[in-house]
OpenMM code with the backbone's topology and positions (N, CA, C; nanometers):
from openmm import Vec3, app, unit

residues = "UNK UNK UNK UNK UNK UNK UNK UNK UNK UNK UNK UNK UNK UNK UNK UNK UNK UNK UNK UNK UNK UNK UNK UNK UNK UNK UNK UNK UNK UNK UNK UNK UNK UNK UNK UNK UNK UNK UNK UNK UNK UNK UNK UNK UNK UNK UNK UNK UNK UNK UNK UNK UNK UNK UNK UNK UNK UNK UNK UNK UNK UNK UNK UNK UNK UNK UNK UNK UNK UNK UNK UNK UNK UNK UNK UNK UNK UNK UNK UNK UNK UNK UNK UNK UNK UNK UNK UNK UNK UNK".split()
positions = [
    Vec3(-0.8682, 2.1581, -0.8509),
    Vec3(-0.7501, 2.0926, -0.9061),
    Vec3(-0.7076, 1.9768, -0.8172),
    Vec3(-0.6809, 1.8784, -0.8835),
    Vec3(-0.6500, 1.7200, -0.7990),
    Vec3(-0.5024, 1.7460, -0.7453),
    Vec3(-0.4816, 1.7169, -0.6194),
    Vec3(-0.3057, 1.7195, -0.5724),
    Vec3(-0.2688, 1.6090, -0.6497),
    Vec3(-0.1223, 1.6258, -0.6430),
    Vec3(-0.0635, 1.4668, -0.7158),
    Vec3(0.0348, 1.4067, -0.6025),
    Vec3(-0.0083, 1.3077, -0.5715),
    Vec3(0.0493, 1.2013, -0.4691),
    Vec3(0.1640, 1.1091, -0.5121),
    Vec3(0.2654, 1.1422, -0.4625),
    Vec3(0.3685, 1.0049, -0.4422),
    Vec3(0.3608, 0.8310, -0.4045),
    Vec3(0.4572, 0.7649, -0.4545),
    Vec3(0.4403, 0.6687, -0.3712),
    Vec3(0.5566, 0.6328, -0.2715),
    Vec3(0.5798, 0.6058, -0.1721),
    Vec3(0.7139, 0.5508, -0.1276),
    Vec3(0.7384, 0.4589, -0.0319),
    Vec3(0.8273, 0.3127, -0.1009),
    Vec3(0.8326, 0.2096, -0.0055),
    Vec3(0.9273, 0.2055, 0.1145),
    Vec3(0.8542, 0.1629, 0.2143),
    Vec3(0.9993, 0.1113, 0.3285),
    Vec3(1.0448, 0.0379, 0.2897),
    Vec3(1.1682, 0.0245, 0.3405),
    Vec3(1.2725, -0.0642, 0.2937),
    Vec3(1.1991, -0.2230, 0.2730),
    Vec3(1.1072, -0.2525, 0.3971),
    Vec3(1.0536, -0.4211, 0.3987),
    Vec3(0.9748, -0.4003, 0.2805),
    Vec3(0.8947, -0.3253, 0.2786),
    Vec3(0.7737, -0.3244, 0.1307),
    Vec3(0.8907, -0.3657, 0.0184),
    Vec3(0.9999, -0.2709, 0.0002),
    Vec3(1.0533, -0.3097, -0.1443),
    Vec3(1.1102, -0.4204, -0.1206),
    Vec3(1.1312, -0.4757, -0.0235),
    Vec3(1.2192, -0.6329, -0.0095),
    Vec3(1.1047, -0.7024, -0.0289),
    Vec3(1.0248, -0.7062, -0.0513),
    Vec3(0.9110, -0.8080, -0.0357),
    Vec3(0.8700, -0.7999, -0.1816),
    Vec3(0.8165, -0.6770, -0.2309),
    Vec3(0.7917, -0.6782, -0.3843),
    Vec3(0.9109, -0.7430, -0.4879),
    Vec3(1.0371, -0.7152, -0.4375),
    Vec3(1.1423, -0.7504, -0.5432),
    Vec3(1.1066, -0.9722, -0.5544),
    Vec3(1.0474, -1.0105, -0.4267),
    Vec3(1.0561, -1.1550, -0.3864),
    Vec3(0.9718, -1.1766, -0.4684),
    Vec3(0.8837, -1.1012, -0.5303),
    Vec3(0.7397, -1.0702, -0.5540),
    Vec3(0.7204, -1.1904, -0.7171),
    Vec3(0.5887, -1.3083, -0.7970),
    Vec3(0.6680, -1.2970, -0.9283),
    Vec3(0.6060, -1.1537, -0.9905),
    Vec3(0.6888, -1.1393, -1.1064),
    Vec3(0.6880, -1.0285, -1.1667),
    Vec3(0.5290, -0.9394, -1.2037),
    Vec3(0.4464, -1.0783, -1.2275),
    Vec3(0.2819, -1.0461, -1.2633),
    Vec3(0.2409, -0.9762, -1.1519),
    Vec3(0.2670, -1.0437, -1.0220),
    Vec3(0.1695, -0.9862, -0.9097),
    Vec3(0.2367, -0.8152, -0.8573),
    Vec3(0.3913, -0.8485, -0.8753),
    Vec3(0.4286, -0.6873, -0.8561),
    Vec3(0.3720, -0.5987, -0.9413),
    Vec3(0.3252, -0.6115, -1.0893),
    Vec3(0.2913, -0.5119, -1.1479),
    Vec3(0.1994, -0.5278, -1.1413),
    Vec3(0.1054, -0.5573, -1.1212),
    Vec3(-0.0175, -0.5663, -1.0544),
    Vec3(-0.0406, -0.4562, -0.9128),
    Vec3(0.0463, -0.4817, -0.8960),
    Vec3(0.0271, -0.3933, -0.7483),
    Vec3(0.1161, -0.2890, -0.7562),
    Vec3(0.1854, -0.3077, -0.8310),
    Vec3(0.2433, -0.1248, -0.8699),
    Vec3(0.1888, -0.0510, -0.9413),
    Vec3(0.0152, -0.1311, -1.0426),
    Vec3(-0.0508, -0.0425, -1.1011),
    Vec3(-0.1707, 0.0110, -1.0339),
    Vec3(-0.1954, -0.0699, -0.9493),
    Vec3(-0.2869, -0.0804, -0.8456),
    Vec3(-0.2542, 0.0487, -0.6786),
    Vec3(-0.1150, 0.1141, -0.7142),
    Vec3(-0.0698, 0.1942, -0.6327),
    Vec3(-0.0829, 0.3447, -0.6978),
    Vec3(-0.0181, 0.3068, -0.8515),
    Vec3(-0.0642, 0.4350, -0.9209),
    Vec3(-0.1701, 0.4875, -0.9555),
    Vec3(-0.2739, 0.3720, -0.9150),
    Vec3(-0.4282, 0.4269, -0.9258),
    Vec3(-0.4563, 0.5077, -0.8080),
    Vec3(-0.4120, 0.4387, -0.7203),
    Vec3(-0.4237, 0.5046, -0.5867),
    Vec3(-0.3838, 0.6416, -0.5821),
    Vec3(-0.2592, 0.6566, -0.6366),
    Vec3(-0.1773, 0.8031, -0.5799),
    Vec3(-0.3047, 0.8915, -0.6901),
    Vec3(-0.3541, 0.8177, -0.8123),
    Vec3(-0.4145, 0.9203, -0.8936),
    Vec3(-0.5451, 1.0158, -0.8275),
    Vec3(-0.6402, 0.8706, -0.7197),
    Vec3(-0.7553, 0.8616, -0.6644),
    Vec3(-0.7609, 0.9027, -0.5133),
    Vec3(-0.6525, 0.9308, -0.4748),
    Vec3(-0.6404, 0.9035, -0.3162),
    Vec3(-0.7563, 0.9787, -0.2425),
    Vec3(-0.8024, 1.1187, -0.2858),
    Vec3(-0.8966, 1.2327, -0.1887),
    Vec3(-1.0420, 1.1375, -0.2304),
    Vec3(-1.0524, 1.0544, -0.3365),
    Vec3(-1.2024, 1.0077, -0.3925),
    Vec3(-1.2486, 0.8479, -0.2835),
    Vec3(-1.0935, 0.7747, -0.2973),
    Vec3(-1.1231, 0.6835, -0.2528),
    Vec3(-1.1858, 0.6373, -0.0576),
    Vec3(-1.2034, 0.5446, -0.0533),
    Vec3(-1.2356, 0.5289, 0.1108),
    Vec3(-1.1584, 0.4286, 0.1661),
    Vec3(-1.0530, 0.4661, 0.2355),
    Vec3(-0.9485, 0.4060, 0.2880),
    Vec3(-0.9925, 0.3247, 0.3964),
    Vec3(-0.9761, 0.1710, 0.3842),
    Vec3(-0.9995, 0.0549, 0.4486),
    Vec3(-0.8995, 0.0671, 0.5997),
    Vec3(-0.9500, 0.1357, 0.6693),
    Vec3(-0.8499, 0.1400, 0.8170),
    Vec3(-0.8041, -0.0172, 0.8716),
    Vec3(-0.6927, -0.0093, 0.9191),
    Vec3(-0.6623, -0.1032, 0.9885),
    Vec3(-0.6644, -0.0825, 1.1622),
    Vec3(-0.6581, -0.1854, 1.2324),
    Vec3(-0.6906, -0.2011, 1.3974),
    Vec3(-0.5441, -0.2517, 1.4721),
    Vec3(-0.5678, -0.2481, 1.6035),
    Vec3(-0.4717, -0.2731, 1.6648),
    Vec3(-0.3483, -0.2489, 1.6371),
    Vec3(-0.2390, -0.3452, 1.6258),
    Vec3(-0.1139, -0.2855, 1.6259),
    Vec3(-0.0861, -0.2144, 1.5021),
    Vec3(-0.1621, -0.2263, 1.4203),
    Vec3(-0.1629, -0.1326, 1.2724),
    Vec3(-0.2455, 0.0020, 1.2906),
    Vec3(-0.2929, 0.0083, 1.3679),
    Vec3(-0.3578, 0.1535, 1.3608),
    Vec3(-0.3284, 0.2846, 1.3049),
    Vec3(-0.3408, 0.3667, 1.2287),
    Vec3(-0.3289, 0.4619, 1.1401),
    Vec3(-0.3075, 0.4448, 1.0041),
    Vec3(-0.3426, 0.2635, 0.9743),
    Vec3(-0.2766, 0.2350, 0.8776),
    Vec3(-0.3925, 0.1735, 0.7736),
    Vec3(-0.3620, 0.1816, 0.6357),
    Vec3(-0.4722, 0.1130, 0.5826),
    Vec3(-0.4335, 0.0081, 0.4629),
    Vec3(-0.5448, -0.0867, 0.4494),
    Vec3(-0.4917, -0.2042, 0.3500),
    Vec3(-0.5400, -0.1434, 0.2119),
    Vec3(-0.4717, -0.1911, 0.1464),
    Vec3(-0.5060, -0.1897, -0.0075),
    Vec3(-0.5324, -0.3588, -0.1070),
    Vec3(-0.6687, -0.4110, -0.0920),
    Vec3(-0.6711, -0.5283, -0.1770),
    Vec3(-0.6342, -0.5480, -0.3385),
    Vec3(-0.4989, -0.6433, -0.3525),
    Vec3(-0.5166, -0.6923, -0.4808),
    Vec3(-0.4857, -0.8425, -0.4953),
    Vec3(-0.6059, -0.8657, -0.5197),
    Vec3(-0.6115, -1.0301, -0.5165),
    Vec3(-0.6188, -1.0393, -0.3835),
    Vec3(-0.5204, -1.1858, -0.4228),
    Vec3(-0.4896, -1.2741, -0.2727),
    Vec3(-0.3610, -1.1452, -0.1824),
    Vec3(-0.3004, -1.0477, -0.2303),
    Vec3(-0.2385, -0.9854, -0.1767),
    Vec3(-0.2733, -0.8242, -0.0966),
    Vec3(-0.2134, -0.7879, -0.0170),
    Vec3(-0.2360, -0.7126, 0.0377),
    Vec3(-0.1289, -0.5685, 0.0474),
    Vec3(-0.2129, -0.4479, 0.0692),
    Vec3(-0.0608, -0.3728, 0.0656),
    Vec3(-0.0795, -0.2750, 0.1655),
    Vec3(-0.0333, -0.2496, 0.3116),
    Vec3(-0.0687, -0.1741, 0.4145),
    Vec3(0.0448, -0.0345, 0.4172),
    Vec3(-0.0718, 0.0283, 0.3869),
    Vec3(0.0077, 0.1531, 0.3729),
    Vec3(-0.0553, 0.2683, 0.4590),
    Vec3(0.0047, 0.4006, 0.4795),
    Vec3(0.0007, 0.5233, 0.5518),
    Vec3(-0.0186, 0.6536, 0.4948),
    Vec3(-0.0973, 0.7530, 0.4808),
    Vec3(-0.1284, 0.8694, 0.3977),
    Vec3(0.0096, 1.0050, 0.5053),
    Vec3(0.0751, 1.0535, 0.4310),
    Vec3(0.1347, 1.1666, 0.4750),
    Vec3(0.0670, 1.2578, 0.3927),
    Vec3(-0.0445, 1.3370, 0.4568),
    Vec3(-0.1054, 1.4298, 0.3992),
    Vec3(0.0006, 1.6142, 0.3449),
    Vec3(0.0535, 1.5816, 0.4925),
    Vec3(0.1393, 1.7157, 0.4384),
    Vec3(0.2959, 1.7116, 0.2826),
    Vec3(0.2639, 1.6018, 0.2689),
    Vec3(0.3886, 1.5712, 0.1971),
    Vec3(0.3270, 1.5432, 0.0576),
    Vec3(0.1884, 1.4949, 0.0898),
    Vec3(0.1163, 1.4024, -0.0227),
    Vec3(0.1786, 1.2632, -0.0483),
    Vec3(0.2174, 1.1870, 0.0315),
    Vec3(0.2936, 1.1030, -0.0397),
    Vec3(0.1693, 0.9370, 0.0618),
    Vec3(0.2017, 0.8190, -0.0235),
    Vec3(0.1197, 0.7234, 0.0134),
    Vec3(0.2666, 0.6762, 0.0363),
    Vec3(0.3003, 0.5884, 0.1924),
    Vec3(0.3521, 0.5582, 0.2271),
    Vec3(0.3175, 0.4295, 0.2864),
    Vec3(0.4030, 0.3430, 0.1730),
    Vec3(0.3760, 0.1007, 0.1671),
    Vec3(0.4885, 0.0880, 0.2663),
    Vec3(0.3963, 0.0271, 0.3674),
    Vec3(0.4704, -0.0084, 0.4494),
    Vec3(0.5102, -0.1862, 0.4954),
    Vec3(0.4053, -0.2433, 0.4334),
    Vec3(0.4198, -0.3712, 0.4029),
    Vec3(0.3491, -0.4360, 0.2919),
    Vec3(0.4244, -0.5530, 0.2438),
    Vec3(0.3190, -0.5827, 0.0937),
    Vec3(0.3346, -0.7120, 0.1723),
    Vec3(0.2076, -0.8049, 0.0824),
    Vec3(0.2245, -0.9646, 0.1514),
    Vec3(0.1225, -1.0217, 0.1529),
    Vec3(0.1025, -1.1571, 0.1306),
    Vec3(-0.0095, -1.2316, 0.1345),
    Vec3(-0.1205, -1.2480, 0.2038),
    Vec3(-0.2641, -1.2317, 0.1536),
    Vec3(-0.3685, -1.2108, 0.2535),
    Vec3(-0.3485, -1.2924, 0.4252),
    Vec3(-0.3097, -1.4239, 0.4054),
    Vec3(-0.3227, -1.5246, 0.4646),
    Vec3(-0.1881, -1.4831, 0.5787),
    Vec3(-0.0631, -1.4204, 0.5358),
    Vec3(0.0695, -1.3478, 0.6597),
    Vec3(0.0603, -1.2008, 0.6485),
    Vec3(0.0195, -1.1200, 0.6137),
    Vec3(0.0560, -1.0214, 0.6062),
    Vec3(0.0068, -0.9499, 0.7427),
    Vec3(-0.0715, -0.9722, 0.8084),
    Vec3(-0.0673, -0.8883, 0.9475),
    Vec3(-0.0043, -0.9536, 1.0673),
    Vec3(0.0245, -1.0634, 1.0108),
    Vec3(0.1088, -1.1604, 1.1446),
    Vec3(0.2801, -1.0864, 1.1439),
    Vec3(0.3111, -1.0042, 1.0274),
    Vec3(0.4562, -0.9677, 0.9818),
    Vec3(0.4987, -0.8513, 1.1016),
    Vec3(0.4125, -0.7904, 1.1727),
    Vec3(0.5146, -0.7120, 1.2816),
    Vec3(0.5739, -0.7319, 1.3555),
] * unit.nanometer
topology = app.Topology()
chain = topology.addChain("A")
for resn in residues:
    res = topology.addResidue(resn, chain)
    for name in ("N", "CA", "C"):
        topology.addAtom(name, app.Element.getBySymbol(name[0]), res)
């Protein structure tokens, strides 16, 4: 039986999606619910250095770095943002 996974933004993730236009947020809010559907199948793109434990999620030109809480089940966005700033944002 598949667990069922949450999603939940930090406060910066949802400040950033609301800036977001409307196409690319739902884009990446459908692109999250695939995730929570897929999470045990998929292969999570790790991130390095000051992101460590953390992993990206590609859509498009955007990016979405998020964190697995296994005991909770929940996928935890911790930043959304353009390929080109999004790891310069800590």
């Amino acid at each position: 039986m598949r667990e069922s996974w949450s999603v939940e933004f930090m406060p910066e993730a949802h400040k950033a999606m609301r800036k977001l236009d409307r196409e690319v947020a739902r884009r990446i809010v459908e692109r999250l619910i695939w995730l929570a559907e897929h999470v045990q199948e998929v292969v999570h793109q790790p991130l390095h250095g000051e992101w460590i434990g953390c992993f990206k999620l590609r859509v498009g030109y955007w990016r979405v770095i998020y964190s697995l809480e296994h005991e909770t089940c929940t996928i935890v966005v911790h930043l959304v943002g353009h390929r080109s700033s999004i790891y310069k944002q800590r």
